[in-house]
C-alpha positions as CSV (number, residue, x, y, z in Angstrom):
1,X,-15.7,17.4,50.1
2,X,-12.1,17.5,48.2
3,X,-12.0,13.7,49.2
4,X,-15.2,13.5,47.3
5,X,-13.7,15.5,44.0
6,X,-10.1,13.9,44.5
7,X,-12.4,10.3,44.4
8,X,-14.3,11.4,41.3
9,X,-10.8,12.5,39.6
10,X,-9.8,9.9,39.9
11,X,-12.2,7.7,38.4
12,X,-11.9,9.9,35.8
13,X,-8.9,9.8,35.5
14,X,-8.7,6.0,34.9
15,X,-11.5,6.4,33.0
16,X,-10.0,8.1,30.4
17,X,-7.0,6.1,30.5
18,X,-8.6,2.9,29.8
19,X,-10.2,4.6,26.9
20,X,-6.9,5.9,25.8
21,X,-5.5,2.5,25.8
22,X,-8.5,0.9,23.7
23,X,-8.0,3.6,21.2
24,X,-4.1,3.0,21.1
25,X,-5.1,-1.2,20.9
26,X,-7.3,0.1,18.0
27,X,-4.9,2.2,15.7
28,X,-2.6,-0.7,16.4
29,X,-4.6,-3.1,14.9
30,X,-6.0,-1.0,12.2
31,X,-2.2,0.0,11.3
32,X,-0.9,-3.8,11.1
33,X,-4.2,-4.7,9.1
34,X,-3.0,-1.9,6.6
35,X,0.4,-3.3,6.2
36,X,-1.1,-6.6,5.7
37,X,-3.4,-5.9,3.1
38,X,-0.4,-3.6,1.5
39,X,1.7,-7.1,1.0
40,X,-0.9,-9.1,-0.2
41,X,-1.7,-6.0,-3.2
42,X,1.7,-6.0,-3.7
43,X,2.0,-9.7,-4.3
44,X,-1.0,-10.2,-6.3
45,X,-0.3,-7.5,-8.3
46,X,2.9,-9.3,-8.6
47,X,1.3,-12.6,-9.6
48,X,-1.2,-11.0,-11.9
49,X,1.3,-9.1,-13.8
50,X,3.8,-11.9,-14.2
51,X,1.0,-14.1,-15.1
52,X,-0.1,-11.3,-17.7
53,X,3.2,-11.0,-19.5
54,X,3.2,-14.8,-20.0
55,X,0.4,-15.3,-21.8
56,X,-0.9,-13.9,-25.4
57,X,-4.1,-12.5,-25.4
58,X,-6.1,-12.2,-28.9
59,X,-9.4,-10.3,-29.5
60,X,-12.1,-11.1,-32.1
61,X,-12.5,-7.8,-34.7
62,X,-13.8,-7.2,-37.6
63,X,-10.4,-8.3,-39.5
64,X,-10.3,-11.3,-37.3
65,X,-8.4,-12.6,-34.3
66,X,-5.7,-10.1,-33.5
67,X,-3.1,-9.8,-31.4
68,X,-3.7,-7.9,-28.0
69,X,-0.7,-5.1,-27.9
70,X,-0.4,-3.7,-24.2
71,X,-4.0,-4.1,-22.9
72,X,-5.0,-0.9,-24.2
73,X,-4.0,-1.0,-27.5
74,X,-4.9,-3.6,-30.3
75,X,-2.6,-4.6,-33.3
């Protein structure tokens, strides 16, 4: 009988490690995803912004074509 139990713990036992690796391989990969879509926001936020301070942007009003100030505000 406690062969039995001792057999079944541990099967368990490696069981539940296996799931704890999976789970660890998981996080893992979730973390490094993370990072990776961190750097690429960073650098086309980058890109966009440099791109954005190059180039003059002008709205149609009712005065006309006007300059555009900050991207909220209008001349």
């Amino acid at each position: 009988m406690d062969k039995e139990i001792n057999g079944h713990l541990y099967i368990a036992n490696d069981n539940l490690k296996r799931i704890a690796d999976a789970l660890e391989e998981i996080l893992r990969l979730v973390k490094q995803d993370q990072e990776k879509m961190q750097r690429y926001k960073e650098e086309t936020t980058e890109k966009w912004d440099s791109e954005a301070d190059k180039s003059e942007v002008y709205i149609e009003t009712l005065n006309g074509p006007e300059l555009r100030d900050d991207g909220k505000n209008y001349k």
